[in-house]
PDB file of N, CA, C, O and CB in Angstrom:
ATOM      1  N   UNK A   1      56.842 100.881  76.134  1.00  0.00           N
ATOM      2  CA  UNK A   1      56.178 101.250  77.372  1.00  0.00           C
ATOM      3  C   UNK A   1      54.963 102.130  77.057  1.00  0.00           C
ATOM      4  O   UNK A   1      55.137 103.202  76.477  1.00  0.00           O
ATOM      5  CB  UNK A   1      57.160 101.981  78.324  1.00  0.00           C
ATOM      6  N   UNK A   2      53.827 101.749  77.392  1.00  0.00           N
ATOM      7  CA  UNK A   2      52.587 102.600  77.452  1.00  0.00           C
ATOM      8  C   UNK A   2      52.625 103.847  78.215  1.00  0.00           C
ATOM      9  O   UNK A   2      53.019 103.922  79.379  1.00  0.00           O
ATOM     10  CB  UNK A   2      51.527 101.857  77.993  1.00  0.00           C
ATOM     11  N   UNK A   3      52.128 104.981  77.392  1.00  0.00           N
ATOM     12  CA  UNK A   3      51.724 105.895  78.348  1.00  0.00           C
ATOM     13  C   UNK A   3      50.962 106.015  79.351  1.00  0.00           C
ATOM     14  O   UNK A   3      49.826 105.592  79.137  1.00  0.00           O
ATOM     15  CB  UNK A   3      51.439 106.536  77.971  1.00  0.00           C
ATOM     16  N   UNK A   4      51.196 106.556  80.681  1.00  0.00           N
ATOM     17  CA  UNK A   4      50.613 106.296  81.666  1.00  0.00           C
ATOM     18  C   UNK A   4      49.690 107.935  82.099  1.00  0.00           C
ATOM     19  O   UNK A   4      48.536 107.890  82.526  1.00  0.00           O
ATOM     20  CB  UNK A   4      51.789 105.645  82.688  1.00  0.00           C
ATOM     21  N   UNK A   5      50.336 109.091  81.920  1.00  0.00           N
ATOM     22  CA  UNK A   5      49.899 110.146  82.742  1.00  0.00           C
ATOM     23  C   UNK A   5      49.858 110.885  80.995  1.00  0.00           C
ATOM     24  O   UNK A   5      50.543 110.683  79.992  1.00  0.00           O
ATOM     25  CB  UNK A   5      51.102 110.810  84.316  1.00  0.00           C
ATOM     26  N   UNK A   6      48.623 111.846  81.320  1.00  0.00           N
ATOM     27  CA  UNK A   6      48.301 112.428  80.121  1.00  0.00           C
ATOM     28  C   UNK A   6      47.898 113.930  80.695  1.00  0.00           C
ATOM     29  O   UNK A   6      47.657 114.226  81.866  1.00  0.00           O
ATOM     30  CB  UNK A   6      47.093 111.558  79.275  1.00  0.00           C
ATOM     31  N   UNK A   7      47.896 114.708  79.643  1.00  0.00           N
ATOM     32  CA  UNK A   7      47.823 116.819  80.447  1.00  0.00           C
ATOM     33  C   UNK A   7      45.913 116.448  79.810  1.00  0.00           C
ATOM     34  O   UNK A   7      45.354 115.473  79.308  1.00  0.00           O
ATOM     35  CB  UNK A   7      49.424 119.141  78.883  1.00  0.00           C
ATOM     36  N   UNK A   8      45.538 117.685  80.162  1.00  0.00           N
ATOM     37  CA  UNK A   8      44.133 118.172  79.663  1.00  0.00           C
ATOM     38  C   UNK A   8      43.848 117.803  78.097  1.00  0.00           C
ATOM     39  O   UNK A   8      42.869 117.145  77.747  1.00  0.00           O
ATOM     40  CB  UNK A   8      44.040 119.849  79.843  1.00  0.00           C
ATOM     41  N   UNK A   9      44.501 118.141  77.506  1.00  0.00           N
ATOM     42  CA  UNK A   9      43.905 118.194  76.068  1.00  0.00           C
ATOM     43  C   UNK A   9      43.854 117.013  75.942  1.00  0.00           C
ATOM     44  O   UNK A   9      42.637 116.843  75.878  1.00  0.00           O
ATOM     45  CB  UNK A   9      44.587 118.866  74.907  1.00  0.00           C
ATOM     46  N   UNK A  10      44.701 115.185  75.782  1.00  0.00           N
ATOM     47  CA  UNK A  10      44.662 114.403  75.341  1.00  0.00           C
ATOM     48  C   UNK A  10      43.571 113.850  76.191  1.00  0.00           C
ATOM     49  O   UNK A  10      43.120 112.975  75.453  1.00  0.00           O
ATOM     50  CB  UNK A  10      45.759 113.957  75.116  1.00  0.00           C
ATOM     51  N   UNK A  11      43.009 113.825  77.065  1.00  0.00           N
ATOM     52  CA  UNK A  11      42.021 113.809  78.053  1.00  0.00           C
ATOM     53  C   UNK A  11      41.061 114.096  77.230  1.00  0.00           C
ATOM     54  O   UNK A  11      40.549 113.098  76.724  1.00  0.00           O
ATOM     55  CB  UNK A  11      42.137 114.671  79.233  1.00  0.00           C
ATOM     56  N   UNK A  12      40.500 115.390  76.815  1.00  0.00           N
ATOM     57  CA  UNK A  12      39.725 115.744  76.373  1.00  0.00           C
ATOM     58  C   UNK A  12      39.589 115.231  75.543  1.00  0.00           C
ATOM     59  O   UNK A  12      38.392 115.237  75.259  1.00  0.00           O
ATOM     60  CB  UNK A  12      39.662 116.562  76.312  1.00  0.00           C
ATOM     61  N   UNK A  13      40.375 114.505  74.605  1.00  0.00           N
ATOM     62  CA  UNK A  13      39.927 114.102  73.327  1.00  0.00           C
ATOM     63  C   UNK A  13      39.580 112.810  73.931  1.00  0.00           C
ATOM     64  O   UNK A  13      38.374 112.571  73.984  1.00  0.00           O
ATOM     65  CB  UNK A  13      40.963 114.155  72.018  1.00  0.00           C
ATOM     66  N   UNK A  14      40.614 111.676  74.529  1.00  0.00           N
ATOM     67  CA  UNK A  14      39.950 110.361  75.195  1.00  0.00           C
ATOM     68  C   UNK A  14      38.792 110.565  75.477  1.00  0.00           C
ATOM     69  O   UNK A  14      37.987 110.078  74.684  1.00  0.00           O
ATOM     70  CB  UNK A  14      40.494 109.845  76.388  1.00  0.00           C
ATOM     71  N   UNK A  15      38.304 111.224  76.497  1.00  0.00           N
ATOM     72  CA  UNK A  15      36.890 111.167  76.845  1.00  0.00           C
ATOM     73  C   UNK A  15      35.627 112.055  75.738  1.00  0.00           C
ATOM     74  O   UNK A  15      34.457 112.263  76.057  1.00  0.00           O
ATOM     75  CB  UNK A  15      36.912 111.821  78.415  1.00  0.00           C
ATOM     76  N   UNK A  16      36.182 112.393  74.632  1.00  0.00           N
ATOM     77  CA  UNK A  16      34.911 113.100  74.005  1.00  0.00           C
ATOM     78  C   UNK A  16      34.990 114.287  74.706  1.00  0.00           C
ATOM     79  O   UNK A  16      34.593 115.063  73.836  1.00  0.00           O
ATOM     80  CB  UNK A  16      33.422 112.369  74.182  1.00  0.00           C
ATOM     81  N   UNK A  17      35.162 114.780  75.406  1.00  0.00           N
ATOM     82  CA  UNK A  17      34.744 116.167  76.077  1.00  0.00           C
ATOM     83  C   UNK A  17      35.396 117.199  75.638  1.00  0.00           C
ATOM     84  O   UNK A  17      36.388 117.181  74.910  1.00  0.00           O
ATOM     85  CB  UNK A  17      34.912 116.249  77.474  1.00  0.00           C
ATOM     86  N   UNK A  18      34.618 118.495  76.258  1.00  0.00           N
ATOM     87  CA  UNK A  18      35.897 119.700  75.873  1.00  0.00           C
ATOM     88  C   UNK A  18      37.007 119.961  77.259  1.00  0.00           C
ATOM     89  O   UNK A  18      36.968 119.502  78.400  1.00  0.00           O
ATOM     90  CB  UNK A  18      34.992 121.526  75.490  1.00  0.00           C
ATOM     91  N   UNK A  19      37.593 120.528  76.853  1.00  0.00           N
ATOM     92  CA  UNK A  19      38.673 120.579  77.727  1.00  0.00           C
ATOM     93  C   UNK A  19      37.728 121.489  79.460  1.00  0.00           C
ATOM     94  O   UNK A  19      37.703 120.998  80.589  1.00  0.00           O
ATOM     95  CB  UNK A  19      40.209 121.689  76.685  1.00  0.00           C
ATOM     96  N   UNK A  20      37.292 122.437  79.149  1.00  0.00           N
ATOM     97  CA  UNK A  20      36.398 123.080  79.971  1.00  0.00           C
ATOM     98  C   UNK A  20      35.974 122.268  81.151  1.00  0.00           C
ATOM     99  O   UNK A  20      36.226 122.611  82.306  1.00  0.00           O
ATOM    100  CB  UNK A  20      35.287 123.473  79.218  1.00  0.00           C
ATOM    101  N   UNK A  21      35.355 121.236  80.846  1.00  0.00           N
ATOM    102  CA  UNK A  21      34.590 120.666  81.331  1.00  0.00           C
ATOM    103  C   UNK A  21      35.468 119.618  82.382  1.00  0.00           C
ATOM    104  O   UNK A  21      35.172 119.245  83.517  1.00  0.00           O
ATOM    105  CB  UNK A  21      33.733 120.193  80.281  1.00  0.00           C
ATOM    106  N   UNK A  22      36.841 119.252  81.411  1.00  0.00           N
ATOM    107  CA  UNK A  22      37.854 118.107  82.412  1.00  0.00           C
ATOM    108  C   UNK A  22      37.967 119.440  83.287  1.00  0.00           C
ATOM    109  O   UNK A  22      37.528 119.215  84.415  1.00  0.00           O
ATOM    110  CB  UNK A  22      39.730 117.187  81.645  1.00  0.00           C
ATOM    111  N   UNK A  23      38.353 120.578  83.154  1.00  0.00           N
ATOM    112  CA  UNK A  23      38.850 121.463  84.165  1.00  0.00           C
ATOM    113  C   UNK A  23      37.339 121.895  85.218  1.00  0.00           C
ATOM    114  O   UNK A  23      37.715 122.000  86.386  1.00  0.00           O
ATOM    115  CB  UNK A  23      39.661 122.928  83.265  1.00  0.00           C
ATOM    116  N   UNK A  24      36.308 122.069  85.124  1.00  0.00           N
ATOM    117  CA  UNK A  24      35.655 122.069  86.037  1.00  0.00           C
ATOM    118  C   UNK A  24      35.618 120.532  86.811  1.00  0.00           C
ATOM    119  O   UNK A  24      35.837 120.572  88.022  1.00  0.00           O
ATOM    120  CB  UNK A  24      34.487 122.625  85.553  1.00  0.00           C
ATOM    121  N   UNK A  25      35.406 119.428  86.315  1.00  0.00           N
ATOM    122  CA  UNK A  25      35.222 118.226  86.924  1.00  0.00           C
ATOM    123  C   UNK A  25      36.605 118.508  88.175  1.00  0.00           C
ATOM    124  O   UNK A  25      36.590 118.147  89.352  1.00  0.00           O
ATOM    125  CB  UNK A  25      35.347 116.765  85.654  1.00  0.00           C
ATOM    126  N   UNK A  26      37.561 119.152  87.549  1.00  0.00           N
ATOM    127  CA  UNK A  26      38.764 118.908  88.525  1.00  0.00           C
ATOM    128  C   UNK A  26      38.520 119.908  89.478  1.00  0.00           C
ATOM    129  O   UNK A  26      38.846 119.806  90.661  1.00  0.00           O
ATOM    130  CB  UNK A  26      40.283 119.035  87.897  1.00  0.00           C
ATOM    131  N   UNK A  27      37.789 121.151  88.837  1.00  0.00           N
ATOM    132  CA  UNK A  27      37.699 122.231  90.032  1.00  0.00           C
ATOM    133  C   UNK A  27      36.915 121.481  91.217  1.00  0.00           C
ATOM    134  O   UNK A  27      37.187 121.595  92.413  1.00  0.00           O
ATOM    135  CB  UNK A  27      36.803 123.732  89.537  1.00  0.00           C
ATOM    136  N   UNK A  28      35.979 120.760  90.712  1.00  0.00           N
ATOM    137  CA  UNK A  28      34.699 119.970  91.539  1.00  0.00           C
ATOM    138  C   UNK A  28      35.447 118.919  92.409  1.00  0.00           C
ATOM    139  O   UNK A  28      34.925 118.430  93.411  1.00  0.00           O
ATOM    140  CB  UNK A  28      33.463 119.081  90.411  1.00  0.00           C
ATOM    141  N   UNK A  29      36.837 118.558  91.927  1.00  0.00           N
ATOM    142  CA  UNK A  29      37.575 117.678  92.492  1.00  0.00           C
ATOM    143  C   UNK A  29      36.424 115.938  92.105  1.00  0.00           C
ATOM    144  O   UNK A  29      36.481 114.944  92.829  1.00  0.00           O
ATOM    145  CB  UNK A  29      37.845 118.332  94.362  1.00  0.00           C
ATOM    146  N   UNK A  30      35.564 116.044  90.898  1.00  0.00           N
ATOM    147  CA  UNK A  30      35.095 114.959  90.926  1.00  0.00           C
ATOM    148  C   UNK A  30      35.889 113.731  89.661  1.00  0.00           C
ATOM    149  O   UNK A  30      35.419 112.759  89.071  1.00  0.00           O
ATOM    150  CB  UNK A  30      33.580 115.340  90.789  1.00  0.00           C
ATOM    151  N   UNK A  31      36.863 114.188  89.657  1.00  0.00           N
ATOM    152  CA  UNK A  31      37.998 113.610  88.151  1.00  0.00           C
ATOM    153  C   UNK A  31      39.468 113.519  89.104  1.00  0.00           C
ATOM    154  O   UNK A  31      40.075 114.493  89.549  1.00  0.00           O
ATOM    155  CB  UNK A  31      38.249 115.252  86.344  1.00  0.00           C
ATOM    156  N   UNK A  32      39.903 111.836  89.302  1.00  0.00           N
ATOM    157  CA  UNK A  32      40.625 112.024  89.657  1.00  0.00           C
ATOM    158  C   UNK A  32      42.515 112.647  88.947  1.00  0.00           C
ATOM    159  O   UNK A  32      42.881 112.292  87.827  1.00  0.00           O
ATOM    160  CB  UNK A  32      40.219 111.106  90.188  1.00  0.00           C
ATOM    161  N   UNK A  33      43.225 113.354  89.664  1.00  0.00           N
ATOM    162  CA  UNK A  33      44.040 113.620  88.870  1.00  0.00           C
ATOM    163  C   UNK A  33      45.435 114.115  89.900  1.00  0.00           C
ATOM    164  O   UNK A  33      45.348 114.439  91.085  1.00  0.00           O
ATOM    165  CB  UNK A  33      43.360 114.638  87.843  1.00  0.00           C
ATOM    166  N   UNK A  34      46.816 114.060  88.993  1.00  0.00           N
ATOM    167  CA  UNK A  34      47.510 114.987  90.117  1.00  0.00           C
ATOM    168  C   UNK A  34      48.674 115.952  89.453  1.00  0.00           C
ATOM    169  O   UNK A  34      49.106 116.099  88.310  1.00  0.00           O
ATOM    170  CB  UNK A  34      48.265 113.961  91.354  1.00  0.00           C
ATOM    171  N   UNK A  35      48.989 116.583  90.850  1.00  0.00           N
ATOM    172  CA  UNK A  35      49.832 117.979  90.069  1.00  0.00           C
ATOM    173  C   UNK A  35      50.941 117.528  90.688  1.00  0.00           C
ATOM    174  O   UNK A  35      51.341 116.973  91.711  1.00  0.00           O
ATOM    175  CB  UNK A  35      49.413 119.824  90.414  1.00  0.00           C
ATOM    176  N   UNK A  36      51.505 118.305  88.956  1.00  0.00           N
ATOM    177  CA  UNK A  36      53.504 118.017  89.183  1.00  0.00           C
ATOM    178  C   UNK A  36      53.395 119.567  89.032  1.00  0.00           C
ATOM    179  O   UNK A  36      53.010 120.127  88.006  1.00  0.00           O
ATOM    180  CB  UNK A  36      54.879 116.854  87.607  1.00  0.00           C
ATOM    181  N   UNK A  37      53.869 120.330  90.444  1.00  0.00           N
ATOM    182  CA  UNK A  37      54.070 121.564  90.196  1.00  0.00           C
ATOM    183  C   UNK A  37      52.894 122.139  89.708  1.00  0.00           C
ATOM    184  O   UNK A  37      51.949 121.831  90.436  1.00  0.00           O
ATOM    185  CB  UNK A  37      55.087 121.727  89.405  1.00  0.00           C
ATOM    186  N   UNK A  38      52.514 122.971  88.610  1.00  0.00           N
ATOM    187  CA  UNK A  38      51.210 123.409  88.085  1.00  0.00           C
ATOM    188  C   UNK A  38      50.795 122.632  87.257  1.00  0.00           C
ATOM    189  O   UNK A  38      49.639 122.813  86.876  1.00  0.00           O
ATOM    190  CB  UNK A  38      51.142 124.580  87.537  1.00  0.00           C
ATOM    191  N   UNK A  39      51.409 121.735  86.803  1.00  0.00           N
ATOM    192  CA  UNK A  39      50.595 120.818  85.510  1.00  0.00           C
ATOM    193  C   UNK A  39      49.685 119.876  86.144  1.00  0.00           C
ATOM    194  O   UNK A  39      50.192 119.164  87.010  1.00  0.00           O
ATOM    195  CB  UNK A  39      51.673 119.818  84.472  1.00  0.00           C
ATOM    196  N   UNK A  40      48.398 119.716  85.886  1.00  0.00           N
ATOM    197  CA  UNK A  40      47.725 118.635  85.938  1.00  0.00           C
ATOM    198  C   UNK A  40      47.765 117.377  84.805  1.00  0.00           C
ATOM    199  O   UNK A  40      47.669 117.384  83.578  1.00  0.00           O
ATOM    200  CB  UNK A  40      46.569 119.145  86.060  1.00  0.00           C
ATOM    201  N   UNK A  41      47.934 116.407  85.694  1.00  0.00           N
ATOM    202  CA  UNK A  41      48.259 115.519  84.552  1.00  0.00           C
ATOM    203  C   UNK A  41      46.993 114.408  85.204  1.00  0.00           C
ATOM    204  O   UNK A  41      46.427 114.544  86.289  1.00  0.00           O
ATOM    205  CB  UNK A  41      50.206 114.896  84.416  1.00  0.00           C
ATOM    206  N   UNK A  42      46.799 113.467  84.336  1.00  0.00           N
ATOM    207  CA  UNK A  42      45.705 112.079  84.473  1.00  0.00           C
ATOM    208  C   UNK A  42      46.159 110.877  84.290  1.00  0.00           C
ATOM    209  O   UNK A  42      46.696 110.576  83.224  1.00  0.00           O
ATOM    210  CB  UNK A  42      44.593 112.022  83.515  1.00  0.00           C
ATOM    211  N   UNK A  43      46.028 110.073  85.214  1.00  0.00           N
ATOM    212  CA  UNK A  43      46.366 108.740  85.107  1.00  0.00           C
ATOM    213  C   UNK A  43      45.510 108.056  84.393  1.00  0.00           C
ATOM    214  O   UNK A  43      44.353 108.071  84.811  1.00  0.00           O
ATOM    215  CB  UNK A  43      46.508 108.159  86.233  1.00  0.00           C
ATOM    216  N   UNK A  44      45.806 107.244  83.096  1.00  0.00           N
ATOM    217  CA  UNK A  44      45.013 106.719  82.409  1.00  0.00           C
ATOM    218  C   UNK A  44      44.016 104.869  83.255  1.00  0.00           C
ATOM    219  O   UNK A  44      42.927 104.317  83.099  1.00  0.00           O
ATOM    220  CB  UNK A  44      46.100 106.633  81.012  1.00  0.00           C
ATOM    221  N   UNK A  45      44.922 104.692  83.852  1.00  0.00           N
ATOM    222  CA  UNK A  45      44.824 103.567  84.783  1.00  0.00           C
ATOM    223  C   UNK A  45      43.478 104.075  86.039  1.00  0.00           C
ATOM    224  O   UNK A  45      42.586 103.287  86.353  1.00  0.00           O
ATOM    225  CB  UNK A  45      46.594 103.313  85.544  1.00  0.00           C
ATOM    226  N   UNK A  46      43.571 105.382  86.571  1.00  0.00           N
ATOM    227  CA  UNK A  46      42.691 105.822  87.560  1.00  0.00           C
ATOM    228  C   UNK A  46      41.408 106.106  86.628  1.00  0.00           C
ATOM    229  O   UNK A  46      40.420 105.439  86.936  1.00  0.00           O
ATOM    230  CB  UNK A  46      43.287 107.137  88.441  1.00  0.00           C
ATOM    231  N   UNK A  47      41.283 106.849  85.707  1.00  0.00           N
ATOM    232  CA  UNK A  47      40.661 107.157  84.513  1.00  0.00           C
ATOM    233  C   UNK A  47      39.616 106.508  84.661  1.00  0.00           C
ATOM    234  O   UNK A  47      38.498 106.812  85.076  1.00  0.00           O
ATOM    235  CB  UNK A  47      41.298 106.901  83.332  1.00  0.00           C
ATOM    236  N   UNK A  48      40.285 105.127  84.106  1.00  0.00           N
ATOM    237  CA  UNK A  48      39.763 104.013  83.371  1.00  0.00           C
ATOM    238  C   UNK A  48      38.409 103.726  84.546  1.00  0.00           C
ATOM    239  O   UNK A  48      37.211 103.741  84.265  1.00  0.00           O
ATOM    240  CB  UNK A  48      41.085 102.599  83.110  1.00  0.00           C
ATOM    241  N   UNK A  49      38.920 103.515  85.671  1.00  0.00           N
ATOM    242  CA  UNK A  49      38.560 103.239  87.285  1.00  0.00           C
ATOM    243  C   UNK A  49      37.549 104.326  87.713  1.00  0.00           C
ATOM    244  O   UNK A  49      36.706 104.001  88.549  1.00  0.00           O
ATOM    245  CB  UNK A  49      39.994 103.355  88.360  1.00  0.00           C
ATOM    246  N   UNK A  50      37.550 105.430  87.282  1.00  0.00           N
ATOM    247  CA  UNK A  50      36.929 106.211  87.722  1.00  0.00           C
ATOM    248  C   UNK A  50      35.583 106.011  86.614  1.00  0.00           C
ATOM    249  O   UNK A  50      34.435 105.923  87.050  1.00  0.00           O
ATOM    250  CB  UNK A  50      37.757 107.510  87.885  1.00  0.00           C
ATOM    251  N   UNK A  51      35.892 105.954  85.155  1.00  0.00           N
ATOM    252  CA  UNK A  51      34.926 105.800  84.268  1.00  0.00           C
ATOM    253  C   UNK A  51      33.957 104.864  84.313  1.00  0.00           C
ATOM    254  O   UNK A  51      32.792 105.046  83.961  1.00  0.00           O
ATOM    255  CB  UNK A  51      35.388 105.692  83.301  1.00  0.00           C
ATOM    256  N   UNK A  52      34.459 103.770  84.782  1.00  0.00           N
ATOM    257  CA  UNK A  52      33.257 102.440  84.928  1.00  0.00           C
ATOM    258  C   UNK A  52      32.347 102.747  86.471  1.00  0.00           C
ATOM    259  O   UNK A  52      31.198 102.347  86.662  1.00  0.00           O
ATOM    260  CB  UNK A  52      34.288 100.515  85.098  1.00  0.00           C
ATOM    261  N   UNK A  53      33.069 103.446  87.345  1.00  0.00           N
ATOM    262  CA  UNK A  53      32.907 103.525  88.681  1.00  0.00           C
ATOM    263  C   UNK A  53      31.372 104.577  88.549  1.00  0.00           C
ATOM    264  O   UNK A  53      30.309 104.502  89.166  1.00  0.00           O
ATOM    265  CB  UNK A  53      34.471 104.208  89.540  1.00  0.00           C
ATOM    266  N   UNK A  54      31.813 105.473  87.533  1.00  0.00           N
ATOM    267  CA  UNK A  54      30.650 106.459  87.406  1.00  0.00           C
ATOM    268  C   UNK A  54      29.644 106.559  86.497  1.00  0.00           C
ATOM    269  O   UNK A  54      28.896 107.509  86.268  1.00  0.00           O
ATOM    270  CB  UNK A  54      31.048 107.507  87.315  1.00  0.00           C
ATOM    271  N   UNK A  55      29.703 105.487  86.005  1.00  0.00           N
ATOM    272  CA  UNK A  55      28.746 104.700  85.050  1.00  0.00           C
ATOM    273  C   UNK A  55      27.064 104.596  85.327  1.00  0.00           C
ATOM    274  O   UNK A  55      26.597 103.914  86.239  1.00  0.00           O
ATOM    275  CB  UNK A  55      29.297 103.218  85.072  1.00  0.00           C
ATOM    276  N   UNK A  56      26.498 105.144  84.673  1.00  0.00           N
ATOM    277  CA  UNK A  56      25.262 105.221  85.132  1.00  0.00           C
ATOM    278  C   UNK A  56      24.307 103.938  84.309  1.00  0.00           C
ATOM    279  O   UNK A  56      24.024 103.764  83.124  1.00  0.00           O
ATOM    280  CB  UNK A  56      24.771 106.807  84.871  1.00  0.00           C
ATOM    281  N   UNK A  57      24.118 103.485  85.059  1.00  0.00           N
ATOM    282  CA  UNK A  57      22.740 102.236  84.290  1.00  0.00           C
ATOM    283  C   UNK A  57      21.592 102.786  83.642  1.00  0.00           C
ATOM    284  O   UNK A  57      21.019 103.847  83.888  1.00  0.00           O
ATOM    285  CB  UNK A  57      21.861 101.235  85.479  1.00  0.00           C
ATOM    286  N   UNK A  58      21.249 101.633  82.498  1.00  0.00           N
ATOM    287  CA  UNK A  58      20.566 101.957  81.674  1.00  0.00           C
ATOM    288  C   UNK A  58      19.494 101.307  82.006  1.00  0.00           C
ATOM    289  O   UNK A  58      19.286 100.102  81.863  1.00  0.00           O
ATOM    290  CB  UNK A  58      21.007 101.846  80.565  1.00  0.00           C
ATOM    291  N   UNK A  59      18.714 102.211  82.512  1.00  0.00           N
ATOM    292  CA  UNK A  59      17.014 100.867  82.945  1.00  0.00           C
ATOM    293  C   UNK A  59      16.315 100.819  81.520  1.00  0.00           C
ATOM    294  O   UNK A  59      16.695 101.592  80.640  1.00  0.00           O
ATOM    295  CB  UNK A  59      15.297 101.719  84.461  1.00  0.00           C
ATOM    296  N   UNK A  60      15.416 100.016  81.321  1.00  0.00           N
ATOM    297  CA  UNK A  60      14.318  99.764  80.262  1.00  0.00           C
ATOM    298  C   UNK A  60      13.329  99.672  81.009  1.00  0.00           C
ATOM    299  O   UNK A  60      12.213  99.464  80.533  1.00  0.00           O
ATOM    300  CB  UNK A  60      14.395  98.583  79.344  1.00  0.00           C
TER     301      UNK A  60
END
């Protein structure tokens, strides 16, 4: 079975980023994500959805 829900740090490393930054995107509420109790966790499936969704084009 694939992992589905991931905390901050493995996030951070998936996306290249620092962890900082997943936690402001979430303060911004612009990263989708949800809480079990205090943990934020990430759906790799929404992720994925959110990543192509916010994809910026490359003009020439």
């Amino acid at each position: 079975m694939e992992k589905r829900y991931i905390g901050i740090k493995e996030l951070s490393q998936y996306l290249s980023v620092p962890e900082k930054t997943i936690r402001w995107w979430v303060w911004q509420r612009q990263l989708p994500y949800r809480k079990f109790g205090r943990l934020l966790r990430f759906d790799l499936y929404e992720i994925e959805k959110w990543s192509t969704e916010s994809a910026v084009a490359i003009l020439k």
